[in-house]
N, CA and C of each residue as an Amber inpcrd file, in Angstrom:
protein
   333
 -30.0090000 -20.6120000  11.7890000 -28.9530000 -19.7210000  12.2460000
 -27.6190000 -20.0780000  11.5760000 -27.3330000 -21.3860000  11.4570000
 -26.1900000 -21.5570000  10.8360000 -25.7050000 -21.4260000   9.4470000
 -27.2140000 -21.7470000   8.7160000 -27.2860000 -21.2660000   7.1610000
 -27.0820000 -19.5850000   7.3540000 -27.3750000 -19.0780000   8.3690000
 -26.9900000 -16.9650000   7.7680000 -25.9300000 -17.0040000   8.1510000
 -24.7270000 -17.7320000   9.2010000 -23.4760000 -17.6930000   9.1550000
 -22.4880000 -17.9700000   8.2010000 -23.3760000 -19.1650000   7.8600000
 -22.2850000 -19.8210000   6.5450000 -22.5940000 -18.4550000   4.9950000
 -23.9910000 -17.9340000   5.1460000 -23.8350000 -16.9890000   4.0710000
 -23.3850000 -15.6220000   4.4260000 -23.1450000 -15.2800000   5.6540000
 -22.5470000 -14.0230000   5.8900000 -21.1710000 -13.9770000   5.7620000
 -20.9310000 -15.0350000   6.3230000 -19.2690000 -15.5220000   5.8470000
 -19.1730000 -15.3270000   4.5090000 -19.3320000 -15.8240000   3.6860000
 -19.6440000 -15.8870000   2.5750000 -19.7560000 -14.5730000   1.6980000
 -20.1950000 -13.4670000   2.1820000 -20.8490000 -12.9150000   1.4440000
 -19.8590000 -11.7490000   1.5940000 -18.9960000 -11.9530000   2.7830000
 -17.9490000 -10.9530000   3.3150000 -16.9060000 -11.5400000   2.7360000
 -16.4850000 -12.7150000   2.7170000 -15.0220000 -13.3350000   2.3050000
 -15.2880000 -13.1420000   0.9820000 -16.1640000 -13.3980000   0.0480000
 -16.0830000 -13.5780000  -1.1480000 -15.5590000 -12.3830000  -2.4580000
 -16.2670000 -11.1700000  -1.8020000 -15.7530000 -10.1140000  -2.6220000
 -14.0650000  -9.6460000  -1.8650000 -13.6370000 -10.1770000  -1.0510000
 -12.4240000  -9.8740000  -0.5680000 -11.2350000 -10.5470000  -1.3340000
 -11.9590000 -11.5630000  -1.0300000 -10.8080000 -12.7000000  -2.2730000
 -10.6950000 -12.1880000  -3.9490000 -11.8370000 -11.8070000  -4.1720000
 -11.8860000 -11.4930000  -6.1450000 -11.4880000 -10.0430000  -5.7650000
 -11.4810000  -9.2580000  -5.0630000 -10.9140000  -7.8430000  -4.6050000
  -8.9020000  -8.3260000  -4.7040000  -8.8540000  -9.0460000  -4.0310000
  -7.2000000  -9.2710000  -3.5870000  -6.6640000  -9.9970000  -5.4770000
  -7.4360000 -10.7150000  -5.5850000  -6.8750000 -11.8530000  -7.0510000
  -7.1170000 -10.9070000  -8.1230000  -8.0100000  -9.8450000  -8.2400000
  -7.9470000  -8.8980000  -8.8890000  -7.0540000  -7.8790000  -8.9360000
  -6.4300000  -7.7070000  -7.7230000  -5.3640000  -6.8650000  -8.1120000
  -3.8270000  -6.9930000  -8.1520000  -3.8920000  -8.6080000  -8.1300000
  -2.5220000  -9.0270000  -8.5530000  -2.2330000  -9.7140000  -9.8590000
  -3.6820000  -9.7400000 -10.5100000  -3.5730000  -9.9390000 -12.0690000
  -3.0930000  -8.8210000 -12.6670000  -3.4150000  -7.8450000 -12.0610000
  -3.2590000  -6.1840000 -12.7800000  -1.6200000  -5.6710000 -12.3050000
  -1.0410000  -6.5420000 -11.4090000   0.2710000  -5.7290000 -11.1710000
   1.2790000  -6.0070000 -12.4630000   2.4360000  -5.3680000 -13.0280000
   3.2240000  -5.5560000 -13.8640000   4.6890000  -5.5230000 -13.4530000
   4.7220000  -4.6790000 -12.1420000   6.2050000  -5.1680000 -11.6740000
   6.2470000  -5.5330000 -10.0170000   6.7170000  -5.8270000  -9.7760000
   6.4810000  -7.2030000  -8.3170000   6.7370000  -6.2630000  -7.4540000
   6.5540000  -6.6110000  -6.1540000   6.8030000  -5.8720000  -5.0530000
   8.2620000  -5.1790000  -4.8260000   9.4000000  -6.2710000  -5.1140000
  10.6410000  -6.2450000  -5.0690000  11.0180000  -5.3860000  -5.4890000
  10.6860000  -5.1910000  -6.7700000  10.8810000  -3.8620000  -7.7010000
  10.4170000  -2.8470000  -7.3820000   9.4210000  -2.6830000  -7.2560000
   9.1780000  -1.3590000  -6.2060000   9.5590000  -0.8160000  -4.8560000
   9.9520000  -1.6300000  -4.1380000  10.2210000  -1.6290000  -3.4760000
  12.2760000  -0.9370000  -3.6150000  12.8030000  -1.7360000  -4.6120000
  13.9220000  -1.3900000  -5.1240000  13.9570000   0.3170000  -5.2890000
  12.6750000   0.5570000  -6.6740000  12.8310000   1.8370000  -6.5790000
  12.3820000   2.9710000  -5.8920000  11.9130000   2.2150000  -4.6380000
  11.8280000   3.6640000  -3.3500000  12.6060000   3.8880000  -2.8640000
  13.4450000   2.4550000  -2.5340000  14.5770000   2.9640000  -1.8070000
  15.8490000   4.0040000  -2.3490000  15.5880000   3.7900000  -3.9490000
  16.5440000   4.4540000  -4.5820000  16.1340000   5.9610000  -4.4060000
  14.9540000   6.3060000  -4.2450000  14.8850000   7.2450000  -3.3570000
  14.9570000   8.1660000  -2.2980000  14.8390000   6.9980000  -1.2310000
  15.7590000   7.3970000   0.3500000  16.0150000   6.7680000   0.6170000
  17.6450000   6.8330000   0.0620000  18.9540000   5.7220000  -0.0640000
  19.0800000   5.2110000   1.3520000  19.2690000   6.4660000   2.0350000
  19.4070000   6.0930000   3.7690000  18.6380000   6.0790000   4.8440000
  17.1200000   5.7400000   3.9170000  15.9740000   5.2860000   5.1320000
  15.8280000   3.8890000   5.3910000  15.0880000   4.1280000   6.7110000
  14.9380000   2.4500000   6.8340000  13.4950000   2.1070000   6.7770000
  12.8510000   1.1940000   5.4910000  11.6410000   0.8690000   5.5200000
  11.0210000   0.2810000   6.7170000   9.4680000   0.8960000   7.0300000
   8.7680000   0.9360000   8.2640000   7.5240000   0.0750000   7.7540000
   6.8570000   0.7690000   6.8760000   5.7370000  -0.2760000   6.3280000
   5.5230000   0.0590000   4.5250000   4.5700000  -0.7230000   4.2520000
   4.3900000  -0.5780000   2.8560000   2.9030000  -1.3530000   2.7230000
   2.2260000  -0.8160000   1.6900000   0.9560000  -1.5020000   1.4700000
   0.8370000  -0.9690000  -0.3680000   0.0730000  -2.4990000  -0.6570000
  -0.6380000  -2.3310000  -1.7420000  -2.0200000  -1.3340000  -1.8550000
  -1.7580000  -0.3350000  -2.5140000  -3.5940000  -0.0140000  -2.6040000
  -3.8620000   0.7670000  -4.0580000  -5.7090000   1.0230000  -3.8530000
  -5.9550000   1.1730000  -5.1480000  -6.1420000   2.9140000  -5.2010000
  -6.1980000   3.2710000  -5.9000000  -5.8980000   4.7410000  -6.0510000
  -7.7490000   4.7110000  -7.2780000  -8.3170000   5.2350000  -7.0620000
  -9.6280000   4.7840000  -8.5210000  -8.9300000   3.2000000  -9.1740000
  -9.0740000   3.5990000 -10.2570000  -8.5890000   2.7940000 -10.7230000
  -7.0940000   1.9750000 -10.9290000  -6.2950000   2.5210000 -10.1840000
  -4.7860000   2.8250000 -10.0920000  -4.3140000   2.0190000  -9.0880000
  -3.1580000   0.8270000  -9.6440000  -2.6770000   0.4610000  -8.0950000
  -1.6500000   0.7200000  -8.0670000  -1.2840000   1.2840000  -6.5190000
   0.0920000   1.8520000  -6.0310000   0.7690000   1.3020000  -4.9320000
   2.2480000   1.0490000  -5.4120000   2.3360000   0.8310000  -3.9770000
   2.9750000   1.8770000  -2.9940000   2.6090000   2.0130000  -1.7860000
   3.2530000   2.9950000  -0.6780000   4.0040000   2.0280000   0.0370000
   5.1690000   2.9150000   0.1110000   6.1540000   2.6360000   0.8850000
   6.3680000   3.7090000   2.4300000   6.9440000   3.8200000   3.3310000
   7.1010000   4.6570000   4.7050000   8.5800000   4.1140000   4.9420000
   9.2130000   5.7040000   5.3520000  10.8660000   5.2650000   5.3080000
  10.9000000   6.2700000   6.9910000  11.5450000   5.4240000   7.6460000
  11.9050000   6.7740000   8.3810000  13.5700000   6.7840000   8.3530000
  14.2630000   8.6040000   8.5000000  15.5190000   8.4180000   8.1070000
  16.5290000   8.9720000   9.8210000  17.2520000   8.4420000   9.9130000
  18.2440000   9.0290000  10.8770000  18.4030000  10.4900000  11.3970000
  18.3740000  11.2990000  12.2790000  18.1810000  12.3590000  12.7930000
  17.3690000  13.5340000  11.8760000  15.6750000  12.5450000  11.3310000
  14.9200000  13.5520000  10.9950000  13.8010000  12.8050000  11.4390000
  12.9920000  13.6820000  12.0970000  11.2380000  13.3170000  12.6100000
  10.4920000  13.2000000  11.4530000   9.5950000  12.2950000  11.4350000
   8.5290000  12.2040000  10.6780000   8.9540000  10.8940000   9.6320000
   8.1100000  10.6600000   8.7150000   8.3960000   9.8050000   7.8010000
   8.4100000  10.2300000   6.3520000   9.0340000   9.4410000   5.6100000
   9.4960000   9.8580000   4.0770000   8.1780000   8.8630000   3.3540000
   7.3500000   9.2600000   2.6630000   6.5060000   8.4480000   2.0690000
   6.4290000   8.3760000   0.6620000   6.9320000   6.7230000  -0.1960000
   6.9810000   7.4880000  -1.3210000   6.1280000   6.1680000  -1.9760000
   5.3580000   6.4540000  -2.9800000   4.2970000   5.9790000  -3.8820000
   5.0820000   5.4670000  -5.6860000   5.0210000   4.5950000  -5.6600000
   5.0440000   3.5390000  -6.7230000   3.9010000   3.4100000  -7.7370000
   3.6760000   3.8470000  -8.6500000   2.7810000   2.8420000  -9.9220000
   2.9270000   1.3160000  -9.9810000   1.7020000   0.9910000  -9.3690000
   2.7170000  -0.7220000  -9.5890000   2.0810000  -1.6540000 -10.5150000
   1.7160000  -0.5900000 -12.1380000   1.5840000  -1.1300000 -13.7380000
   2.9920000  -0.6720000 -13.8260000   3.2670000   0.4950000 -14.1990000
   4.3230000   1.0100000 -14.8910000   5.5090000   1.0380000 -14.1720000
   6.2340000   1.3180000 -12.3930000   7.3810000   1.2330000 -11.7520000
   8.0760000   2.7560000 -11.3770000   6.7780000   3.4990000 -11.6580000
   6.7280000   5.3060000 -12.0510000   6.7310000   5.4920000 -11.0000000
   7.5880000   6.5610000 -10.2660000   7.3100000   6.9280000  -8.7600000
   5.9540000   8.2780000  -8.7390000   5.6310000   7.6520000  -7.9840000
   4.7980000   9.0760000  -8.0890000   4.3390000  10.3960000  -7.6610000
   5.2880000   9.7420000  -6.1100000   4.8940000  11.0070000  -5.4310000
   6.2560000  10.5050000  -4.1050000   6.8640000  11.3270000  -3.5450000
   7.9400000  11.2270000  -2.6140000   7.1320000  12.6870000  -1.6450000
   6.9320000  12.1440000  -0.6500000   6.5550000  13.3890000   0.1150000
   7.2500000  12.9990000   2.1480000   7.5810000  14.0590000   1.9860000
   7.9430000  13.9720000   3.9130000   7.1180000  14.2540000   4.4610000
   6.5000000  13.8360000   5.8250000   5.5290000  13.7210000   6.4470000
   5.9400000  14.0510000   8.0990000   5.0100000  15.0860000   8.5600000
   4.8060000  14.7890000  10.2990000   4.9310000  13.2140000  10.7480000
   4.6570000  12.9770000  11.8740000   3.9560000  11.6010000  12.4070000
   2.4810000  11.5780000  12.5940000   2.5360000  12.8260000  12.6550000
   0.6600000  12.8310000  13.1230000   0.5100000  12.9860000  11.6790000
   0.6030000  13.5710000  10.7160000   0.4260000  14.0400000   9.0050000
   0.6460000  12.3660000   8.8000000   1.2670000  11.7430000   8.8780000
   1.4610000  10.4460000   8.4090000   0.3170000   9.2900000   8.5870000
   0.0800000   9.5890000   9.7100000  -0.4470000   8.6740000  10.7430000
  -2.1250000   8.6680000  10.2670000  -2.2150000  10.1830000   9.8580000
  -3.9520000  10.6810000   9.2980000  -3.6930000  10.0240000   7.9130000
  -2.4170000   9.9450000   7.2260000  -2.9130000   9.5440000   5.8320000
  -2.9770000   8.0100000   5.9780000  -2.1140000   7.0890000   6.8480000
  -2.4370000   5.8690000   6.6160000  -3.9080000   5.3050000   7.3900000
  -4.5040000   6.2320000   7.9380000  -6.0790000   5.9060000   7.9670000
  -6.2280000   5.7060000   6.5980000  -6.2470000   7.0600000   5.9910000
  -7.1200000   7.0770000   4.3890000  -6.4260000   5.8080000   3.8420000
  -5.1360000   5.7650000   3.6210000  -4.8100000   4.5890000   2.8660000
  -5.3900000   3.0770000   3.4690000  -5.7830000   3.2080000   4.6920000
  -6.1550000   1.4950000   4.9210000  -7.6800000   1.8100000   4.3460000
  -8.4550000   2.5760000   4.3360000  -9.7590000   2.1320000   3.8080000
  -9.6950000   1.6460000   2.2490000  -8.3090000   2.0000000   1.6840000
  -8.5000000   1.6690000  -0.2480000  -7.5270000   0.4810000  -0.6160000
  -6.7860000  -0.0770000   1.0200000  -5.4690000  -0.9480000   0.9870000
  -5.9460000  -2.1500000   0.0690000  -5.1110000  -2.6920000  -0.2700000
  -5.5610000  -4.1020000  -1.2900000  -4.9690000  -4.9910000  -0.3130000
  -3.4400000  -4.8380000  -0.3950000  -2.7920000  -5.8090000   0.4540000
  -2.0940000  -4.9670000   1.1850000  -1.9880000  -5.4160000   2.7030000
  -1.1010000  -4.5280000   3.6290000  -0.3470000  -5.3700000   4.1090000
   0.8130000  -4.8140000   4.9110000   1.8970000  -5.5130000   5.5660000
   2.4010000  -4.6380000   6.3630000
């Protein structure tokens, strides 16, 4: 019993770790920086969350802003090879809320 724990462990942690170290060999500009240029986006939101994820082959980062007397959230997407925004979209809460399902099943790193 303890040998299928130690390999189930194993067998779950292992592609998680070369999943995560894999996709911070592939980043080219740091979180900071992206992070920089969302905000330059919505100058006067206040960041809520952000996650690394993979798009196919593509890693992006998402950012979530919410802004002062408007509902919903500002969501805006980073290239995080190139520093390319890619997509700025306003969102419901419930519209938001359905996409960060989809985004946690492809998340790399979340926060």
């Amino acid at each position: 019993m303890k040998r299928f724990l130690v390999w189930a462990c194993a067998t779950i942690a292992l592609p998680v770790a070369v999943a995560h170290a894999g996709a911070s060999s592939h980043d080219k500009i740091t979180y900071e920086s992206a992070k920089k240029v969302a905000e330059a986006k919505v100058p006067k939101g206040i960041l809520t969350s952000h996650a690394l994820l993979r798009d196919h082959d593509r890693l992006i980062y998402g950012f979530e802003f919410t802004e002062a007397g408007k509902s919903g959230v500002k969501t805006v997407k980073v290239d995080a090879t190139t520093g390319k925004v890619l997509k700025v979209k306003h969102q419901s809460i419930k519209s938001a809320q359905e996409d960060k399902v989809k985004d946690m099943r492809k998340s790399v790193l979340k926060s």
